[in-house]
Each structure stands twice: as C-alpha cells, then as structure tokens.
C-alpha positions as CSV (number, residue, x, y, z in Angstrom):
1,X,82.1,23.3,20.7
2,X,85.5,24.6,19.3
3,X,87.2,25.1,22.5
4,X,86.0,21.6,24.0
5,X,86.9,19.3,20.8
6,X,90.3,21.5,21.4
7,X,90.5,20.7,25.1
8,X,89.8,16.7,24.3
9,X,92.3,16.6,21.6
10,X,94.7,17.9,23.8
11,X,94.4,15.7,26.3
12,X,93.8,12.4,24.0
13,X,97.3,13.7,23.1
14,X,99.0,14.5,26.6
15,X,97.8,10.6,27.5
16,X,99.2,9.4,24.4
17,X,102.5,10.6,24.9
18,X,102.7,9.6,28.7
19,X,101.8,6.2,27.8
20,X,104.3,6.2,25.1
21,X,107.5,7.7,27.1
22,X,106.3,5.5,29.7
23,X,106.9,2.4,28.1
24,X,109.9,3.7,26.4
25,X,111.9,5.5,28.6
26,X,113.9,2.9,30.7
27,X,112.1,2.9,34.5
28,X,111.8,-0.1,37.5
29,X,108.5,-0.5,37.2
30,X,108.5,-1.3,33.1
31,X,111.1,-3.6,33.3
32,X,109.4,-5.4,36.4
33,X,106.4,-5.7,33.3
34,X,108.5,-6.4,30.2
35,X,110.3,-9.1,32.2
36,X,107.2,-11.1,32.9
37,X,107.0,-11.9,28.7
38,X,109.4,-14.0,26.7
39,X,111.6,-12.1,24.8
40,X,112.2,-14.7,21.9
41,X,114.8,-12.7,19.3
42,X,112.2,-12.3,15.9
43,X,113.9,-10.9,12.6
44,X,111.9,-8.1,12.2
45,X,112.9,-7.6,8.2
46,X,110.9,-11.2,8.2
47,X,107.4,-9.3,8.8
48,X,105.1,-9.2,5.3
49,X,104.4,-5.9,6.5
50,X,105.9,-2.7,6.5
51,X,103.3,-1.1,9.4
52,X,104.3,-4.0,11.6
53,X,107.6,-3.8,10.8
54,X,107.9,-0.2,11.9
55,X,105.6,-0.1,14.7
56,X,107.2,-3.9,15.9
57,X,109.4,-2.1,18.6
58,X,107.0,0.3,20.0
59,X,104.2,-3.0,20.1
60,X,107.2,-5.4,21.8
61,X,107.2,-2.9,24.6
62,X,103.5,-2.3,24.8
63,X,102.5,-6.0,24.6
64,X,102.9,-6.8,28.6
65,X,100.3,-4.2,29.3
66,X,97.5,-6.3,27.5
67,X,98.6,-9.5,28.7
68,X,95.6,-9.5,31.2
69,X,92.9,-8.4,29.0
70,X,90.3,-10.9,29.3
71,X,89.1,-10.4,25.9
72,X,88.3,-14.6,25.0
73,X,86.5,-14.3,21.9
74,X,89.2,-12.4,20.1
75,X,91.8,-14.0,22.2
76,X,90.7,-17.7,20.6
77,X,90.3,-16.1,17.2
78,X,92.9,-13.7,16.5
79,X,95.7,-16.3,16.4
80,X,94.2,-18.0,13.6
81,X,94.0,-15.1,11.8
82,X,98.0,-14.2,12.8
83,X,99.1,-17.4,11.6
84,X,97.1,-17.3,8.2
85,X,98.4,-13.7,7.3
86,X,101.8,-15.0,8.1
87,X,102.6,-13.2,11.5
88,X,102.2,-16.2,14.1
89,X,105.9,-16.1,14.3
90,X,106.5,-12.4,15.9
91,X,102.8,-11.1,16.2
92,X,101.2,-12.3,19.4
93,X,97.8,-11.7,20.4
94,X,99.3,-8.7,22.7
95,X,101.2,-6.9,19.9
96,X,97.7,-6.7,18.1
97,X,95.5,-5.4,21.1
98,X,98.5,-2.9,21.8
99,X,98.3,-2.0,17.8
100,X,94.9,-1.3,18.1
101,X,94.9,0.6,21.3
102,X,97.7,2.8,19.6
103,X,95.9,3.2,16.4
104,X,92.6,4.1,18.5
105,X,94.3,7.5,20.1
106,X,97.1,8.2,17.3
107,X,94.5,8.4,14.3
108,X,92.3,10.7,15.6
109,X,95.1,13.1,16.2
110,X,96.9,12.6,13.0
111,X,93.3,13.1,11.0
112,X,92.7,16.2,13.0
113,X,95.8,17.9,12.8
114,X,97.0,17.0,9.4
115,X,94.2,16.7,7.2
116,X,91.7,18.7,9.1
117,X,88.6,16.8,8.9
118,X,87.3,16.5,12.2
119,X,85.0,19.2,13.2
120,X,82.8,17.7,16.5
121,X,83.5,14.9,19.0
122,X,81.4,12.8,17.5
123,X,83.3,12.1,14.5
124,X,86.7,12.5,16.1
125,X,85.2,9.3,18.4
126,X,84.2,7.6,15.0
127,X,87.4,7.8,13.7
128,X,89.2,6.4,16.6
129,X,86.7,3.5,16.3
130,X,88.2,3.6,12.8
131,X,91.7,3.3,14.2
132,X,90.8,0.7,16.5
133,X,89.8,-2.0,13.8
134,X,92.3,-0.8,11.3
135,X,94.8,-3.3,12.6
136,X,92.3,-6.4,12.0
137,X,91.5,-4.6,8.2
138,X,95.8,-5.0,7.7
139,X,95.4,-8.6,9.0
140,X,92.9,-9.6,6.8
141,X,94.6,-8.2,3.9
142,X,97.7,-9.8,4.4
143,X,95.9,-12.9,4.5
144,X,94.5,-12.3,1.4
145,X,97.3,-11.1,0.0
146,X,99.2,-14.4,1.0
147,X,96.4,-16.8,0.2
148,X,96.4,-15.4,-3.4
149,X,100.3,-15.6,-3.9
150,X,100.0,-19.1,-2.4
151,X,97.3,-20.2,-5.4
152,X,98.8,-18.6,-8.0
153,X,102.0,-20.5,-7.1
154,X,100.6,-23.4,-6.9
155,X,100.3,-25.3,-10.2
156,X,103.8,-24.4,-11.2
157,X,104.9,-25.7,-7.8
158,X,102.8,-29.0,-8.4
159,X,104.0,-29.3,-11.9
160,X,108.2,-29.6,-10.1
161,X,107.0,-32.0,-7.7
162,X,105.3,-34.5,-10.3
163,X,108.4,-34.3,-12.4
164,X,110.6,-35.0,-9.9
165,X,108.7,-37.9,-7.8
166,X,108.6,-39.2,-11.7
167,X,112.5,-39.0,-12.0
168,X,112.9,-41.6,-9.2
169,X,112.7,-39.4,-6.0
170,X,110.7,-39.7,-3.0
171,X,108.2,-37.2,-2.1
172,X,109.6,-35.5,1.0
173,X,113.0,-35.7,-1.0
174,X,111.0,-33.4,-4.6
175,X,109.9,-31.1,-1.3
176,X,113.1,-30.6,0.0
177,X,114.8,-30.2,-3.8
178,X,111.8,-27.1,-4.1
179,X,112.4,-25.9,-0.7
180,X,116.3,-25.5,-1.3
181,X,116.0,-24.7,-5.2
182,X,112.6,-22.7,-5.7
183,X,111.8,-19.2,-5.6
184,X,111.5,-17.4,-2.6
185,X,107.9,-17.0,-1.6
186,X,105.2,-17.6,0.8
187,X,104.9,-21.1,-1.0
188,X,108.3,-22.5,-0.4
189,X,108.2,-21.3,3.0
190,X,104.7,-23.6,4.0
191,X,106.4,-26.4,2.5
192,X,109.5,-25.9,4.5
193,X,107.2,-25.8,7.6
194,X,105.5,-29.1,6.7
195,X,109.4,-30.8,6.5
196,X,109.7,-29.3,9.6
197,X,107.1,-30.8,11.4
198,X,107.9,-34.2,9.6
199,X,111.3,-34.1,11.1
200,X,109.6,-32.9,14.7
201,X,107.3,-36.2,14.9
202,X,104.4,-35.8,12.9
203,X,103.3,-38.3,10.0
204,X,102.8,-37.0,6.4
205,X,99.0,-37.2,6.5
206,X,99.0,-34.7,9.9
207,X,101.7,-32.2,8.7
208,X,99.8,-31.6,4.9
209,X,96.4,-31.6,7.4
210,X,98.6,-28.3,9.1
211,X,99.3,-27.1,5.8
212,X,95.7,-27.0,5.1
213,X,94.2,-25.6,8.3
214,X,97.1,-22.7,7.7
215,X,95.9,-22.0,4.3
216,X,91.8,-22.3,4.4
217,X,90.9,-22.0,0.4
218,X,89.0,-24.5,-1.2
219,X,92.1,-25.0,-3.9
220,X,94.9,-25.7,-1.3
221,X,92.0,-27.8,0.7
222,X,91.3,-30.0,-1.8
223,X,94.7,-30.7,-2.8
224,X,95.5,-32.2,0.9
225,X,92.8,-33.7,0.9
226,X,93.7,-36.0,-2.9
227,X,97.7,-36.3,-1.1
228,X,96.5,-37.3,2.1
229,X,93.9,-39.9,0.6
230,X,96.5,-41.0,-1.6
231,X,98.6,-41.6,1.3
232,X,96.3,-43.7,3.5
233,X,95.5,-45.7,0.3
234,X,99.1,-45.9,-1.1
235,X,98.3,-44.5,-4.5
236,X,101.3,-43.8,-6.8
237,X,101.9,-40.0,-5.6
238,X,103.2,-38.9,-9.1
239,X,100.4,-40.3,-10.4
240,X,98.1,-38.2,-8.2
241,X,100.3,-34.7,-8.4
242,X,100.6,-35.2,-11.9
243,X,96.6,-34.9,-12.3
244,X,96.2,-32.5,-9.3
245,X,98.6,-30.5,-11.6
246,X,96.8,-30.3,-14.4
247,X,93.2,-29.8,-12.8
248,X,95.3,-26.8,-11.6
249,X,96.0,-25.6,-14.7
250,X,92.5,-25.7,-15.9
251,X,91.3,-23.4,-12.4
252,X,94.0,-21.5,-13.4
253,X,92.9,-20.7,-16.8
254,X,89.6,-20.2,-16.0
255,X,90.2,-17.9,-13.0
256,X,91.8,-15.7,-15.2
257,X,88.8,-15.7,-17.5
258,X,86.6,-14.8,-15.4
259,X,88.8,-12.2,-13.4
260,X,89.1,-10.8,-17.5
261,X,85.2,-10.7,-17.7
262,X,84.9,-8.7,-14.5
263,X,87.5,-6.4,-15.4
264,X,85.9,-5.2,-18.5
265,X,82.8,-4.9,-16.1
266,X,85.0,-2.4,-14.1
267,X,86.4,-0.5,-16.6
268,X,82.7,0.9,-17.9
269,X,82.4,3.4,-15.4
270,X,86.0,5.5,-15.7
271,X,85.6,5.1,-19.7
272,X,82.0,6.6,-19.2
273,X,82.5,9.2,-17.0
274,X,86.1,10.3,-17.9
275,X,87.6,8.9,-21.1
276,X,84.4,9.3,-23.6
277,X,83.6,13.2,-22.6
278,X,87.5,13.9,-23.0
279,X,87.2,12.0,-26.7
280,X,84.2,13.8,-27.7
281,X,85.5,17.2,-26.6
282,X,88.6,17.0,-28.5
283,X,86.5,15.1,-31.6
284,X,84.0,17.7,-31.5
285,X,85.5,20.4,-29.9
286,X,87.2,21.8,-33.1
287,X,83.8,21.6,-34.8
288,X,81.6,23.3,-32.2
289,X,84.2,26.2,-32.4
290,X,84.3,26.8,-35.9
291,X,80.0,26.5,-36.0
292,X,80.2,29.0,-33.3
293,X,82.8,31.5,-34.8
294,X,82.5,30.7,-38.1
C-alpha cells in the first residue's frame, strides 16, 4: 500500500510540474492559447487577497486552458460571487477553475510531504477534493469579509452624506465630496462605481439598484430601497438619509449587543477547560502540598 500511494504521489507530482513548465516556459503552441484571451492590464496590488495576488500570474496563464469547460451552473454563478467578494475586476471565471484545478493536485502533495498526514489513497483523494473547493471557501470569505466592512461603514458614511446634502449640495455632488475626501475602503470604492455608472448612462434609481445587487445584505438592501423610493417620489433626500442614518445607528448598537451576548457565550468553554483548572491549581496547589508534606 506504501509503495503504490508512493508511485501515485509521484506521478500526481510529475503531471503537476509538466503542466506548470508547460504553461510557463515560453513555447508556439501556449502563445497560440494565451493569444485567444484578452489581456486587459489588472493592478495586481488591487486584489483583497494575498493568495490571489500571488498565485494571479501563474492563474493568467492557466486561464485559456479552461475557457472550454462547459461547466454552466458554476459558470452562471461564480461571477456573482467574484463581483461580491470584490474580484470581478481581475478574477474571471477561468482564473477560478484554474485555481481550483491547481489547488486539487498541489495540496495533496504539500499535505503529504510536509505535514505527513496522508497515509492511504483514499484520504490523499479527500484532500485533493479539499483543495478543489478551497478556492470557492476564499471567495466566500472575502465576501464576507467585505460585506461586513461595508455595514460597519455605513452609518458614519450616511451620517457625511446627510450633513452635506443639508449644507446646500446635491446628492451626487455629497457622493463625490466622500468619494475624493473619505477613507479608503471597500465603501468609497462602491460609491465611486455607482458615479461611474451615472456618468456612463444610467439614472440614479438603476445605478443604487447595482449597488444593491453587488452588496446582497438586508441593511445595504433596504437602504436602496428608502433612496430609490425617495427618488421616484421626490422626497427631500436629506430628509430621508438623515433618518436612514439614525435607524443605522440603532442596528448598529444593537448588533454589537448581541455580538457582546454571544461572545460571553464563547468564552465559557476556554475559561472551563483551561483558565479555571490553571486558577485552582495555583489557589490550591500550595495548600494540597503543605497537607501532603506537612
């Protein structure tokens, strides 16, 4: 059993390293492939991860080999997910599949060599399974991830824009004073994108409707929903951020109650098992001694 979990790992390995110096060693036929994909320059420093920004080479020139993998399901659903985690930009739906297929045979091999857990085929195939969804896991936690930076942002963000459509400006106008005076962030940079697809062609109402479909949480949902109502209406807009604001506020607060009750949940366990024992040794520990030798 030895010798043939051996022989597979060394082959998983010898086609792993063709298919990498294939695609990276300069050759006719690779160039005919990378030719047939546009090569749009994408500031790699830009990615909100640090896997994709160091694998982001190595996937580039892997991508044209999964351009015809009729995979539809995940082909209709995985940009959605790009564009929500913040990757639509430079991630296609190729880079993925080619992140996947690399994680698939590279995981295996780094498990079994470096941390010497695999002992029979069967779980050396379970963790390449593993390896296969681990880019999707990333995904999803860079959505999260953004989608929680976005919420927290929020109020104070809502809070700027009601004080400024208050102090006479227009509301595209308190967007644009955020977008070129704010903080940096995932927040400044959705409401850059929704100036930039006013200026393109589309009407108030569709480019918050964007903003909403990019960012799918009930808070940012309901919010378009009060602007763009307020919109079709023609409802004072300071008037309606202003209260949007503070309902914020008020989430806010009690998210962060209830985030404080579940944490004190959490905390039982390690205080049981680890912090109480090492307290009662040292209490008691002098005592027992002393009974015992005493």
């Amino acid at each position: 059993m030895d010798a043939i979990l051996y022989v597979v790992m060394l082959a998983v390995t010898f086609v792993a390293g063709s298919v990498l110096c294939y695609n990276l060693l300069p050759g006719p036929v690779s160039v005919l492939a990378r030719r047939s994909i546009d090569r749009r320059p994408v500031d790699v420093s830009q990615l909100p991860s640090l896997v994709f920004r160091l694998l982001f080479p190595l996937l580039n020139r892997l991508a044209p080999i999964f351009q015809g993998i009729p995979w539809r399901s995940y082909r209709a659903s995985a940009p959605i997910a790009l564009e929500r985690a913040g990757l639509g930009q430079a991630i296609t739906v190729d880079h993925l599949l080619a992140m996947k297929a690399t994680m698939a045979i590279l995981t295996p091999v780094v498990v079994a060599q470096f941390l010497a857990l695999v002992t029979n085929p069967a779980i050396f195939l379970l963790v390449g399974i593993g390896g296969f969804f681990l880019p999707d896991r990333l995904v999803a936690d860079l959505r999260r991830a953004r989608e929680a930076e976005i919420i927290l942002n929020l109020p104070g963000a809502v809070d700027v824009l009601a004080l400024s459509v208050e102090a006479g400006l227009d509301f595209l106008a308190a967007i644009q004073r955020f977008v070129e005076r704010g903080a940096p962030g995932v927040l400044r940079d959705e409401l850059a994108t929704i100036l930039n697809d006013i200026r393109l062609g589309k009407s108030r109402a569709e480019a918050l409707k964007a903003f909403g479909t990019r960012i799918a949480v009930p808070e940012v949902s309901s919010f378009i929903s009060v602007l763009v109502q307020a919109d079709l209406l023609g409802s004072s807009i300071g008037d309606v951020l202003q209260s949007q604001a503070e309902r914020m506020r008020v989430e806010r607060f009690q998210r962060a109650e209830s985030a404080g009750a579940r944490a004190s949940q959490k905390i039982l366990f390690p205080l049981v098992l680890f912090i109480f024992p090492a307290v009662l040794i040292v209490i008691l520990g002098p005592v027992i001694l002393q009974f015992i030798y005493g």
